[in-house]
PyMOL Python script that loads the backbone (N, CA, C, O; Angstrom):
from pymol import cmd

cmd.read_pdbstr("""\
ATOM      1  N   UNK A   1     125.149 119.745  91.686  1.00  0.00           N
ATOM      2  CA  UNK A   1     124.565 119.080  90.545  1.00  0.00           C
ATOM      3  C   UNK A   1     124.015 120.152  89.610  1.00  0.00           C
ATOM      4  O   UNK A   1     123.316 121.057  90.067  1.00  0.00           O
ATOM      5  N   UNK A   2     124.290 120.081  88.414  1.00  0.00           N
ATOM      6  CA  UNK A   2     123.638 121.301  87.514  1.00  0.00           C
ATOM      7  C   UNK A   2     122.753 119.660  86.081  1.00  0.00           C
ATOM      8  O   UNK A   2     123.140 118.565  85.676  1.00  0.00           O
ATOM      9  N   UNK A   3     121.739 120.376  85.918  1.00  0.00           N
ATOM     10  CA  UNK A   3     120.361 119.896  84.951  1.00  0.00           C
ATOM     11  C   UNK A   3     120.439 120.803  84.013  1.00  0.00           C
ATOM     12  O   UNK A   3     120.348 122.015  84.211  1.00  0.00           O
ATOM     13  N   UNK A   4     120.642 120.162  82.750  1.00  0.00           N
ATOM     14  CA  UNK A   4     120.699 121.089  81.373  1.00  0.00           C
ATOM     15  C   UNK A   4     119.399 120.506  80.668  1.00  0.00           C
ATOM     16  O   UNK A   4     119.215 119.289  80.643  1.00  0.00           O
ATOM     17  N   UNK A   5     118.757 121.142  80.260  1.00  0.00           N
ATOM     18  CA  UNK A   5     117.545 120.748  79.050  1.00  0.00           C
ATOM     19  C   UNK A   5     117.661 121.699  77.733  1.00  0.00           C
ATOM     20  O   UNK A   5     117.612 122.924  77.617  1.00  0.00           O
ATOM     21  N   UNK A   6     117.826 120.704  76.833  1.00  0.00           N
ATOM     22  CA  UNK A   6     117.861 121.462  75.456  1.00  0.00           C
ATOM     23  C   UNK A   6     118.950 122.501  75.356  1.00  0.00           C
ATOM     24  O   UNK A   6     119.302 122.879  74.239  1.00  0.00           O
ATOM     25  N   UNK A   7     119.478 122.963  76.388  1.00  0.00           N
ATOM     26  CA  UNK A   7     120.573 124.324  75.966  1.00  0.00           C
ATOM     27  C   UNK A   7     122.028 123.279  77.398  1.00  0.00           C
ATOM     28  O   UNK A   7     121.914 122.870  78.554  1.00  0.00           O
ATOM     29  N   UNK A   8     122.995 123.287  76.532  1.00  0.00           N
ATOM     30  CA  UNK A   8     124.124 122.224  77.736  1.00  0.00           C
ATOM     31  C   UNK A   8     124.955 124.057  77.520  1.00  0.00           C
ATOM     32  O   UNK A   8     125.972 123.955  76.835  1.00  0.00           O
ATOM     33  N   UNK A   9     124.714 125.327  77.907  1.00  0.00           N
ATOM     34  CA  UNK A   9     125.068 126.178  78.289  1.00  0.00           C
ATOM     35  C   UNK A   9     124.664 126.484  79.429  1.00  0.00           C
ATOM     36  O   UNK A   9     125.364 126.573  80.437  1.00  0.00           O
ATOM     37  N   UNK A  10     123.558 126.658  79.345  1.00  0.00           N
ATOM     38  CA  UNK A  10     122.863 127.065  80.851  1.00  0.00           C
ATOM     39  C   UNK A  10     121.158 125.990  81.725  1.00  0.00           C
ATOM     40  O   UNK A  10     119.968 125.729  81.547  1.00  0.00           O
ATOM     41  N   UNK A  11     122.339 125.773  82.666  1.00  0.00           N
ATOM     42  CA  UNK A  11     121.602 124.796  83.343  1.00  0.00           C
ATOM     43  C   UNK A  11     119.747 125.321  83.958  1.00  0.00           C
ATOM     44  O   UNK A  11     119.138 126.173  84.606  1.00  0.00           O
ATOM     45  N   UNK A  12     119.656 124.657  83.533  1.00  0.00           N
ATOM     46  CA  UNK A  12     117.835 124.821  84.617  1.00  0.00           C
ATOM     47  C   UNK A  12     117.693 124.636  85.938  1.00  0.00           C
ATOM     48  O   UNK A  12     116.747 125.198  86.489  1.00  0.00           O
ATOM     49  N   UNK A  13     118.442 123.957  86.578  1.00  0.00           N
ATOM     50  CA  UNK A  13     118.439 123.370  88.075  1.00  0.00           C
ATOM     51  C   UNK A  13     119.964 123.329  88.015  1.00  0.00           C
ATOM     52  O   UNK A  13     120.671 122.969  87.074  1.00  0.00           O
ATOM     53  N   UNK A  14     120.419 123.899  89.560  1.00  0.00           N
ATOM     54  CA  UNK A  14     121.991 124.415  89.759  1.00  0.00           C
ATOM     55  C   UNK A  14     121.254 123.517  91.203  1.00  0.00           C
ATOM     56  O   UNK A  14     120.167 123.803  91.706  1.00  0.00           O
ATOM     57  N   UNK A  15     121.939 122.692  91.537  1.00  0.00           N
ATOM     58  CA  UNK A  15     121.986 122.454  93.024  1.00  0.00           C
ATOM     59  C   UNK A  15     123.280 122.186  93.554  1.00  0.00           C
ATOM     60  O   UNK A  15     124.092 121.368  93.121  1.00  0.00           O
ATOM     61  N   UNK A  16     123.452 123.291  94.968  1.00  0.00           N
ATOM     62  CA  UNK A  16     125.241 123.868  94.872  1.00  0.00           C
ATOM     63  C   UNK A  16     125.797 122.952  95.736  1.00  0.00           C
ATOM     64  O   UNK A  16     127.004 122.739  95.622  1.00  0.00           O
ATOM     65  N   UNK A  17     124.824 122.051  97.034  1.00  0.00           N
ATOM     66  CA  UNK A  17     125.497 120.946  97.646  1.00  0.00           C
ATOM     67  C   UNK A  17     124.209 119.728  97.722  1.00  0.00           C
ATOM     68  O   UNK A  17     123.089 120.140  98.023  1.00  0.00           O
ATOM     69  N   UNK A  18     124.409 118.151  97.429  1.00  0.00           N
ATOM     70  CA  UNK A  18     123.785 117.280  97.927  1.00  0.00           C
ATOM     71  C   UNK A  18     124.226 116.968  98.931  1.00  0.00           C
ATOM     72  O   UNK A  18     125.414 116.919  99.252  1.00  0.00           O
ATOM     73  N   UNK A  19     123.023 116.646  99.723  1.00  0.00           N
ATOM     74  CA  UNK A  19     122.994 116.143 101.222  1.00  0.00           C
ATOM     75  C   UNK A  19     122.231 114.630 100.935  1.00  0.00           C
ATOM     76  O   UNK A  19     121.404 114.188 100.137  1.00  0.00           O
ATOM     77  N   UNK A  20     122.836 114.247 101.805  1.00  0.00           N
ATOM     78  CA  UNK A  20     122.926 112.718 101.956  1.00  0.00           C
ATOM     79  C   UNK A  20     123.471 111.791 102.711  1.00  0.00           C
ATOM     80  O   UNK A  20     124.483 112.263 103.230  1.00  0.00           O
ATOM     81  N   UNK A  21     123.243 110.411 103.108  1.00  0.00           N
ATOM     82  CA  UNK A  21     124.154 109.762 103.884  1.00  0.00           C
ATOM     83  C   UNK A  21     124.846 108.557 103.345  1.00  0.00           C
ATOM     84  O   UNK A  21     125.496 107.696 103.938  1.00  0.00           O
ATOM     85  N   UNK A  22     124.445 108.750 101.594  1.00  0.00           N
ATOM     86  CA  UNK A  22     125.262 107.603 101.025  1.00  0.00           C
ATOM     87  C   UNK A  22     126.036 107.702 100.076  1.00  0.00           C
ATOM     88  O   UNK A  22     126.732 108.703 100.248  1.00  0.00           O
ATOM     89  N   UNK A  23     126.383 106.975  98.782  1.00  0.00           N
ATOM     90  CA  UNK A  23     127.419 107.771  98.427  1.00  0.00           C
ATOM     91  C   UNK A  23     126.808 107.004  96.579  1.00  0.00           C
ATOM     92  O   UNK A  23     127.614 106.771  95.678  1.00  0.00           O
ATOM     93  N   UNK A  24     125.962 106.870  96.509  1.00  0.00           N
ATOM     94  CA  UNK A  24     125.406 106.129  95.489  1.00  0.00           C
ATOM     95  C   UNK A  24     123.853 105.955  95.380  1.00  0.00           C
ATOM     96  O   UNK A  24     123.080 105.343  96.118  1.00  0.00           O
ATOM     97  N   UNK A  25     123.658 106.583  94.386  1.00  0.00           N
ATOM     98  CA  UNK A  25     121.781 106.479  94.306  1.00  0.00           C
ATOM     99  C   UNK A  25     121.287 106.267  92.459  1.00  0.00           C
ATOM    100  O   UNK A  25     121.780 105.641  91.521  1.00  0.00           O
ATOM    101  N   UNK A  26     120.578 106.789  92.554  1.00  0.00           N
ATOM    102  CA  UNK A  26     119.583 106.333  91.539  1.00  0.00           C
ATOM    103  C   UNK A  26     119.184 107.756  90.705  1.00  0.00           C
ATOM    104  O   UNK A  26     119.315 108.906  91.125  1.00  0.00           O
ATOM    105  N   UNK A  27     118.629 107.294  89.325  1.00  0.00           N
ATOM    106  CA  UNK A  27     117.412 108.752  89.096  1.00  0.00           C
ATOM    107  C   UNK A  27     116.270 108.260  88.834  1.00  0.00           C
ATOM    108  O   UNK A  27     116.161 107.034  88.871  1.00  0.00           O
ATOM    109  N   UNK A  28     115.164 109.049  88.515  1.00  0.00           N
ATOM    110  CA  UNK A  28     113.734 108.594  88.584  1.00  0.00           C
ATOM    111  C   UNK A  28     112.985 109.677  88.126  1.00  0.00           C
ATOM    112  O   UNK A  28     112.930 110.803  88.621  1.00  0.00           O
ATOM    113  N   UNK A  29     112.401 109.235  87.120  1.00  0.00           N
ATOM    114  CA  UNK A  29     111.873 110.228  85.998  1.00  0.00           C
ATOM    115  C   UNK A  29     110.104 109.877  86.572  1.00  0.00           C
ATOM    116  O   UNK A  29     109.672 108.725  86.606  1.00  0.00           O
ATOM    117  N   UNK A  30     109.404 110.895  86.913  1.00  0.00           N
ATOM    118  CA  UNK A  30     107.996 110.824  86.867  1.00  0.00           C
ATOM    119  C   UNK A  30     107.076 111.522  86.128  1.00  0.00           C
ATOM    120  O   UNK A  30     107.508 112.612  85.752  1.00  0.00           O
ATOM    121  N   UNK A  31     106.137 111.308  85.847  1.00  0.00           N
ATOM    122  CA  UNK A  31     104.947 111.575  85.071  1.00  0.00           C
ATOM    123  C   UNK A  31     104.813 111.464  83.695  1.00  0.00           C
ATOM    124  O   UNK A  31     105.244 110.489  83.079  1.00  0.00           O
ATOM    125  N   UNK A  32     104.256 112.381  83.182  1.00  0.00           N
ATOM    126  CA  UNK A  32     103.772 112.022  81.541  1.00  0.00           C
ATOM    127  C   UNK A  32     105.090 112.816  80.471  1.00  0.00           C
ATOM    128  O   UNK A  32     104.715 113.750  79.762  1.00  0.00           O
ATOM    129  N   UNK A  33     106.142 112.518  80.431  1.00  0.00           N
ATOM    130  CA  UNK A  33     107.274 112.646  79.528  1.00  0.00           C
ATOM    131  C   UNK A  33     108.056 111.858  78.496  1.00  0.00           C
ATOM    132  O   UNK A  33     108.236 110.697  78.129  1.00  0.00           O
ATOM    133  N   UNK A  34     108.352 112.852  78.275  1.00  0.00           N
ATOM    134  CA  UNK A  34     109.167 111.338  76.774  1.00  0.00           C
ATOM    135  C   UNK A  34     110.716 112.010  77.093  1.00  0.00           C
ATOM    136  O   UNK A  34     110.942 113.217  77.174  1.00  0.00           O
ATOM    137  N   UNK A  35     111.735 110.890  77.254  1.00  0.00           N
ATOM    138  CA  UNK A  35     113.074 111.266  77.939  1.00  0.00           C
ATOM    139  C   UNK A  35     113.479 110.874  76.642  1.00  0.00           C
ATOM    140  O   UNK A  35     112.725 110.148  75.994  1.00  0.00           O
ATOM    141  N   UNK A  36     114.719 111.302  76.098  1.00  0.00           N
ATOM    142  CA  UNK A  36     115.273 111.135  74.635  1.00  0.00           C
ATOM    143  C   UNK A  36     117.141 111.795  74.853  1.00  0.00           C
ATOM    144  O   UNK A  36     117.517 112.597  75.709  1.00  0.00           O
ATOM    145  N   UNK A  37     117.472 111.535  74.435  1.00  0.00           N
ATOM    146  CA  UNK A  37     119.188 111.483  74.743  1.00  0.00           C
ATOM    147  C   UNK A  37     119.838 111.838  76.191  1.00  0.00           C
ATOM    148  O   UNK A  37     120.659 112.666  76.586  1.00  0.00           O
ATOM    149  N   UNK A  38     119.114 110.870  76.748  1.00  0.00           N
ATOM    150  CA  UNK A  38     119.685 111.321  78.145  1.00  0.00           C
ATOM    151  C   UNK A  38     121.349 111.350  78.345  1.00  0.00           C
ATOM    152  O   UNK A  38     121.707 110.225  77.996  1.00  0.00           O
ATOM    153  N   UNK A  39     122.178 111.888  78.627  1.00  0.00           N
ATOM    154  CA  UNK A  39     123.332 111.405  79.203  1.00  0.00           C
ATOM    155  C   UNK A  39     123.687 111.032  80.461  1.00  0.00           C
ATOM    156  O   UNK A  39     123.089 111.790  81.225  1.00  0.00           O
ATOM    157  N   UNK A  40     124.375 110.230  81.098  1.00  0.00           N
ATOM    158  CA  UNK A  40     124.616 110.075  82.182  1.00  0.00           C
ATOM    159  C   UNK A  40     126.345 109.784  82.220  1.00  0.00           C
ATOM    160  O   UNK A  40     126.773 109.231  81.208  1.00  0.00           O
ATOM    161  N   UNK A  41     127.155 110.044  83.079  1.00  0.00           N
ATOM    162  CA  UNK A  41     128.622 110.036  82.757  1.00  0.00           C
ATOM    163  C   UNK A  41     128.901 109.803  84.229  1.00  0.00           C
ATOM    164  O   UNK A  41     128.915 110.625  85.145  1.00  0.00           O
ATOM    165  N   UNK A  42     129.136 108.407  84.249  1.00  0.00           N
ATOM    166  CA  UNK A  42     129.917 107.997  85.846  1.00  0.00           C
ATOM    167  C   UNK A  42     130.925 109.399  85.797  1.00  0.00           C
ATOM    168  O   UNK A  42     131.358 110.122  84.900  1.00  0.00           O
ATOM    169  N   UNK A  43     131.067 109.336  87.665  1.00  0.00           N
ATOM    170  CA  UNK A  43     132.274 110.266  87.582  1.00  0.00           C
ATOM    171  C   UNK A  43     133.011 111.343  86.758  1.00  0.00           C
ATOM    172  O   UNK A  43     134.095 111.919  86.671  1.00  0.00           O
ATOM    173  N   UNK A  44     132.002 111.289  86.304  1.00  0.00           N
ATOM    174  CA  UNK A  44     132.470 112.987  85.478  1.00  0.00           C
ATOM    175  C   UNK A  44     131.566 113.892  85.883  1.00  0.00           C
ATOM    176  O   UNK A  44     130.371 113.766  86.152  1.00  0.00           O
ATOM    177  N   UNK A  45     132.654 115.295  85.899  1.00  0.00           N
ATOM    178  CA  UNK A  45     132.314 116.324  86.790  1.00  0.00           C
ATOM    179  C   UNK A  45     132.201 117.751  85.679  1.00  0.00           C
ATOM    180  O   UNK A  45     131.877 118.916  85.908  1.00  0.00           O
ATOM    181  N   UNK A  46     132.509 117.247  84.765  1.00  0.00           N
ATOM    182  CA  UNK A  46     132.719 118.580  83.844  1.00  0.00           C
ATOM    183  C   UNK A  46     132.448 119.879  84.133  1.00  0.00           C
ATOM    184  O   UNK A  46     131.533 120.596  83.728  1.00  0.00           O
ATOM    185  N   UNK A  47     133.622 120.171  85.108  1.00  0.00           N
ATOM    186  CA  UNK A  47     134.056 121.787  85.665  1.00  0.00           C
ATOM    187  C   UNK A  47     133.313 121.982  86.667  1.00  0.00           C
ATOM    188  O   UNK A  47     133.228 123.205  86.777  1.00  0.00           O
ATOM    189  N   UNK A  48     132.685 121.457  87.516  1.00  0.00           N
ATOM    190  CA  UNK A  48     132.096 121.349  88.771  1.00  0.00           C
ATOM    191  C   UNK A  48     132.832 121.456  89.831  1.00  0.00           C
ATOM    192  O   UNK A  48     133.675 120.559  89.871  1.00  0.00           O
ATOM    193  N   UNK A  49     132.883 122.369  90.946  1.00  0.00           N
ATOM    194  CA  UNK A  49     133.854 122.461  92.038  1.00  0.00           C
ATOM    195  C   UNK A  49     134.154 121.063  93.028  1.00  0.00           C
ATOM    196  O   UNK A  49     133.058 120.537  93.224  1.00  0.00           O
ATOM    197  N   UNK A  50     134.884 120.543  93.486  1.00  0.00           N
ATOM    198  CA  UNK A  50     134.968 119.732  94.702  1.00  0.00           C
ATOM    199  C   UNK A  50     134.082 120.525  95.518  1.00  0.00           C
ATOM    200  O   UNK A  50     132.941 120.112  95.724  1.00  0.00           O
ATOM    201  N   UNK A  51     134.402 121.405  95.910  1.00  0.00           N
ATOM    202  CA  UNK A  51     133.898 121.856  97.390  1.00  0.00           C
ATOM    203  C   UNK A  51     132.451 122.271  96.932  1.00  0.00           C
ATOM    204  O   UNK A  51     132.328 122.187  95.711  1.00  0.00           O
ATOM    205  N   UNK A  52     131.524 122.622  97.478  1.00  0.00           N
ATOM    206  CA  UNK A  52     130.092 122.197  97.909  1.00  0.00           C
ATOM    207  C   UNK A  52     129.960 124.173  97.419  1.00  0.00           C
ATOM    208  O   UNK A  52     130.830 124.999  97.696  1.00  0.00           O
ATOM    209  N   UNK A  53     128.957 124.403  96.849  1.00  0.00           N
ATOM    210  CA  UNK A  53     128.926 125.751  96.300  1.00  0.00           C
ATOM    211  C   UNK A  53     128.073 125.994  97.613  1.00  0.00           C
ATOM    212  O   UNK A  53     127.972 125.124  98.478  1.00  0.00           O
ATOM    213  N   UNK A  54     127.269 127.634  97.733  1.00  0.00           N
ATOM    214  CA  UNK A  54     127.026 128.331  98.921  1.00  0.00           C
ATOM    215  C   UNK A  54     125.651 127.712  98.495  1.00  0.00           C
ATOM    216  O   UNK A  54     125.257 127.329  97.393  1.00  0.00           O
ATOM    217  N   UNK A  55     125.028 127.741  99.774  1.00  0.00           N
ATOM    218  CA  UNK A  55     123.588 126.792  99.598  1.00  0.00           C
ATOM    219  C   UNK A  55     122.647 128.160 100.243  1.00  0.00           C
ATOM    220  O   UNK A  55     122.808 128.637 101.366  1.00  0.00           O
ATOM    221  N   UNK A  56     121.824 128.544  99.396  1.00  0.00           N
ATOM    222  CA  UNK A  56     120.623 129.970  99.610  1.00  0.00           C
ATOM    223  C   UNK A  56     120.326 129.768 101.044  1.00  0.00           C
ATOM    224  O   UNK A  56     120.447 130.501 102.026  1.00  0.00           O
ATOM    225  N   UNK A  57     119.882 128.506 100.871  1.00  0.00           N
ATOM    226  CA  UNK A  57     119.026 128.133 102.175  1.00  0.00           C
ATOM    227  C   UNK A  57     119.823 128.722 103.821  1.00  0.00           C
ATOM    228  O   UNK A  57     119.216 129.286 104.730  1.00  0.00           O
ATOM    229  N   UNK A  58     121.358 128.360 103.795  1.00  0.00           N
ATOM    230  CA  UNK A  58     121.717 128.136 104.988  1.00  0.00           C
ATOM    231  C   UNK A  58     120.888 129.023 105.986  1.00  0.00           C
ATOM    232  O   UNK A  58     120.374 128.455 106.949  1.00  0.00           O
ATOM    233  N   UNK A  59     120.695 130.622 105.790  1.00  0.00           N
ATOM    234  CA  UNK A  59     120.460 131.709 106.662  1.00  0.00           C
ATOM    235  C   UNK A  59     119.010 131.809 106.653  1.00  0.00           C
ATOM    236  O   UNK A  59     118.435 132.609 107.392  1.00  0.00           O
ATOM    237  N   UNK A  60     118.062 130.637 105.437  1.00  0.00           N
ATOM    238  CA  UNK A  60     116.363 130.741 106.056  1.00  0.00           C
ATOM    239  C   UNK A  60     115.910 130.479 106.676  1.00  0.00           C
ATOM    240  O   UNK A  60     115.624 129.283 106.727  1.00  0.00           O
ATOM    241  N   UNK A  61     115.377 131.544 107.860  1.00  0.00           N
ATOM    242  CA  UNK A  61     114.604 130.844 109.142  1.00  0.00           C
ATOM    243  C   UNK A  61     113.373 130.067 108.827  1.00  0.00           C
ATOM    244  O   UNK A  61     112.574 129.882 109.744  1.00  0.00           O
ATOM    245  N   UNK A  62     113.113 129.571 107.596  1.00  0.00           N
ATOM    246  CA  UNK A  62     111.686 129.241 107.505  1.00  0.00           C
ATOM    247  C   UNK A  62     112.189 127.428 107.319  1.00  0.00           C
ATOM    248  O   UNK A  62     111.382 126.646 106.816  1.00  0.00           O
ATOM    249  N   UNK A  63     113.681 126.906 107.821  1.00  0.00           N
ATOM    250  CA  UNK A  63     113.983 125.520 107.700  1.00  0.00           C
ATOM    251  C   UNK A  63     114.652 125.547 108.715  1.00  0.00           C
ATOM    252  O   UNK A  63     115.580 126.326 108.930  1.00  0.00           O
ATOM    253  N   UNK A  64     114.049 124.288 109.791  1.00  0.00           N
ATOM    254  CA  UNK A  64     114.417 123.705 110.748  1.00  0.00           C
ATOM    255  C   UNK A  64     116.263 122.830 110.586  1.00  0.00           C
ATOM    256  O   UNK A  64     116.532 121.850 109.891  1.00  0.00           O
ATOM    257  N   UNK A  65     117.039 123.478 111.316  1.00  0.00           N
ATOM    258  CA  UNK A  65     118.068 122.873 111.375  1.00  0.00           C
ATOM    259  C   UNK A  65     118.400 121.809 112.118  1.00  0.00           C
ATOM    260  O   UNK A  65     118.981 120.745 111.905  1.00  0.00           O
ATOM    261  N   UNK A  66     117.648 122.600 113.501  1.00  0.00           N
ATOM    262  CA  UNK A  66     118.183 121.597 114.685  1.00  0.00           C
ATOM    263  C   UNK A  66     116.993 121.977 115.635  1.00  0.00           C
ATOM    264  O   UNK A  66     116.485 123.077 115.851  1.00  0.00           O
ATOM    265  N   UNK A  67     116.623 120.387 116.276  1.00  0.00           N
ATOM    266  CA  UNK A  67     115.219 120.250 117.133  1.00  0.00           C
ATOM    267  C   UNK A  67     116.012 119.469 117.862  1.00  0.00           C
ATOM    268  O   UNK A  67     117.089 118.976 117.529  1.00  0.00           O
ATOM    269  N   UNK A  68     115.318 119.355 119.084  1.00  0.00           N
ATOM    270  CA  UNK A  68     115.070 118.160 120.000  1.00  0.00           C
ATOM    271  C   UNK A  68     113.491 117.808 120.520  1.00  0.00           C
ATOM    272  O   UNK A  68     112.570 118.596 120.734  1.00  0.00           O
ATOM    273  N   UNK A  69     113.531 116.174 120.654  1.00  0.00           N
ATOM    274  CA  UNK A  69     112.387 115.695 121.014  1.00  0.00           C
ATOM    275  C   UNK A  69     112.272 115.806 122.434  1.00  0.00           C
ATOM    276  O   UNK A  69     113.209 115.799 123.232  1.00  0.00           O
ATOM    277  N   UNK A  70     110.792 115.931 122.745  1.00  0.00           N
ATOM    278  CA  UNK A  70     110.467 115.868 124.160  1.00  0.00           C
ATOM    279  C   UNK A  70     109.082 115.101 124.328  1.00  0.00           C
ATOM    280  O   UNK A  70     108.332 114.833 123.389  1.00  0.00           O
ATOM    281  N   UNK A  71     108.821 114.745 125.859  1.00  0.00           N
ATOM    282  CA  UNK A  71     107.891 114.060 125.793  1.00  0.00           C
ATOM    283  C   UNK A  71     106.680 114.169 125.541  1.00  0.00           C
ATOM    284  O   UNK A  71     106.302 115.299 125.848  1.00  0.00           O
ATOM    285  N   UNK A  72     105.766 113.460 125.071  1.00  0.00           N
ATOM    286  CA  UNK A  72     104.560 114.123 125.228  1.00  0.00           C
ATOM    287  C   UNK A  72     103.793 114.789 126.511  1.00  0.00           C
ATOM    288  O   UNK A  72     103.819 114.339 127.657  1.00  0.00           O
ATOM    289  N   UNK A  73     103.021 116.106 126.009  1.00  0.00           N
ATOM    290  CA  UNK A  73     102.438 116.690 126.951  1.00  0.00           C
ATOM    291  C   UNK A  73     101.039 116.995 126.707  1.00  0.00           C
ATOM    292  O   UNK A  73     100.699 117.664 125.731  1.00  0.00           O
ATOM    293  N   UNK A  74     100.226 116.540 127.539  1.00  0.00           N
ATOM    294  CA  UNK A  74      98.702 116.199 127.811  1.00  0.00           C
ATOM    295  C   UNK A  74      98.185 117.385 127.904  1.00  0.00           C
ATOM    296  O   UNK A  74      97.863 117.866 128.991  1.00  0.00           O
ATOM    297  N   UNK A  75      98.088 117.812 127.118  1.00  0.00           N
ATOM    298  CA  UNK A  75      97.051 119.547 127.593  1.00  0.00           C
ATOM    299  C   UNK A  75      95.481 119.381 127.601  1.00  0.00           C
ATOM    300  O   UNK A  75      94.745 118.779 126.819  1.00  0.00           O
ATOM    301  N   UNK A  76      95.190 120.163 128.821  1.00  0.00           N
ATOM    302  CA  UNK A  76      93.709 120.476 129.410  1.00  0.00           C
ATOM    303  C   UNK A  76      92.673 120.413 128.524  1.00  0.00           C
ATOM    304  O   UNK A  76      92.587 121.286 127.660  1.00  0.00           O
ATOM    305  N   UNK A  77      91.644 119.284 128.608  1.00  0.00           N
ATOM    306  CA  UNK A  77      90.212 119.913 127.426  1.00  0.00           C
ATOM    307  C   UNK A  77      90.165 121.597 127.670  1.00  0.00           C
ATOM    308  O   UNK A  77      90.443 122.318 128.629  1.00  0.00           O
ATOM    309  N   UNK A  78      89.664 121.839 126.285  1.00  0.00           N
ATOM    310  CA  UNK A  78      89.146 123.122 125.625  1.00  0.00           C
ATOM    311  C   UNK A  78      90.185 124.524 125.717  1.00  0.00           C
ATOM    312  O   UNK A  78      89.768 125.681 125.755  1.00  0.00           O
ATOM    313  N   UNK A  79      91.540 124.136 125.740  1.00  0.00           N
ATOM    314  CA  UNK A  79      92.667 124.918 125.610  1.00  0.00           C
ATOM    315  C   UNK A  79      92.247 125.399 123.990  1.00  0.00           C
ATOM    316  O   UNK A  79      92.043 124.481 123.196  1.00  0.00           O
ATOM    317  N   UNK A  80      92.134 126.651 123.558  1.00  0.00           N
ATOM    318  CA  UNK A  80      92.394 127.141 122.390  1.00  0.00           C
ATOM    319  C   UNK A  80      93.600 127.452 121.880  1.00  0.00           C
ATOM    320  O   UNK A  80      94.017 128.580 122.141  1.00  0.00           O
ATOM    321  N   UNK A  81      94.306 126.701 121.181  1.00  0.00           N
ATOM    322  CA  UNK A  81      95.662 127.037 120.862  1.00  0.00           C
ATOM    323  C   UNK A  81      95.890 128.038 120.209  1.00  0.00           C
ATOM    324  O   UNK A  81      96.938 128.670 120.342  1.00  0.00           O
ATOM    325  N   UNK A  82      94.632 128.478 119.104  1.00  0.00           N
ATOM    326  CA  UNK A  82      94.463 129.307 118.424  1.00  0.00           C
ATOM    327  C   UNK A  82      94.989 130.636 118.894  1.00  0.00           C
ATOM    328  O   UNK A  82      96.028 131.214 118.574  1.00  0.00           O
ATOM    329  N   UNK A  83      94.045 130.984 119.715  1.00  0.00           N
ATOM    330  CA  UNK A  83      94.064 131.824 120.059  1.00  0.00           C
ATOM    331  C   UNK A  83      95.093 132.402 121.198  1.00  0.00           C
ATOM    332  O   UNK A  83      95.130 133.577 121.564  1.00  0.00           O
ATOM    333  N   UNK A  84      96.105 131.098 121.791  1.00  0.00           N
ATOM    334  CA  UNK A  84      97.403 131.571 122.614  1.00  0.00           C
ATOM    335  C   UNK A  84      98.547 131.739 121.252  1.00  0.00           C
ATOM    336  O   UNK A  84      99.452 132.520 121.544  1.00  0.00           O
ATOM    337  N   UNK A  85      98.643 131.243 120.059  1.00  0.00           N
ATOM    338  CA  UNK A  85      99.254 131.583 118.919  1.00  0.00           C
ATOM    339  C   UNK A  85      99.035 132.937 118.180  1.00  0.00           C
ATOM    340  O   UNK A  85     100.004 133.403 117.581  1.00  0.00           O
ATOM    341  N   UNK A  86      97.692 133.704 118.166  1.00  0.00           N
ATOM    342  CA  UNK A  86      97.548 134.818 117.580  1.00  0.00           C
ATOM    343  C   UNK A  86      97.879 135.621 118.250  1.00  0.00           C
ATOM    344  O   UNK A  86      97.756 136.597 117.510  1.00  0.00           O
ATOM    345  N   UNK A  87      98.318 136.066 119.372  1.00  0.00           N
ATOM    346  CA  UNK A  87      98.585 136.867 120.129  1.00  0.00           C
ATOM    347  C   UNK A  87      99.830 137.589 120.025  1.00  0.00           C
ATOM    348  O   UNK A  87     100.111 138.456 120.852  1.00  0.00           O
TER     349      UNK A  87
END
""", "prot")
cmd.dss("prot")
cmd.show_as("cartoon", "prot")
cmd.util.cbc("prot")
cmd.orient("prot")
């Protein structure tokens, strides 16, 4: 998805793949703005790849890819977690 404001040369927001599980959504404008020639164009892609551009994120360890749940576990009054984490 690329977001143009005021200049339809160079986008402000490049986002290189949406993730999702549907195939149809919405937009939603918030806060104190005044929206004025919006365009919107079903199905038009104007020069946009099919395939999904390289996403920054893939290689940041600072986003959870893949977890599993486990059960809860009851730990001992007055365990300092703190301080088994700073270590």
């Amino acid at each position: 998805m690329k977001v143009y404001v005021n200049d339809m040369t160079h986008p402000v927001i490049h986002i290189p793949r949406l993730e999702g599980n549907t195939s149809s959504g919405t937009l939603a404008f918030d806060g104190k703005v005044v929206i004025s020639n919006l365009v919107v164009k079903h199905n038009v892609v104007e020069g946009l790849q099919p395939e999904s551009g390289i996403d920054p994120t893939d290689n940041d360890t600072r986003y959870l890819r893949k977890w599993k749940i486990s059960e809860p576990i009851i730990a001992d009054e007055g365990i300092d977690f703190e301080m088994i984490l700073s270590n």
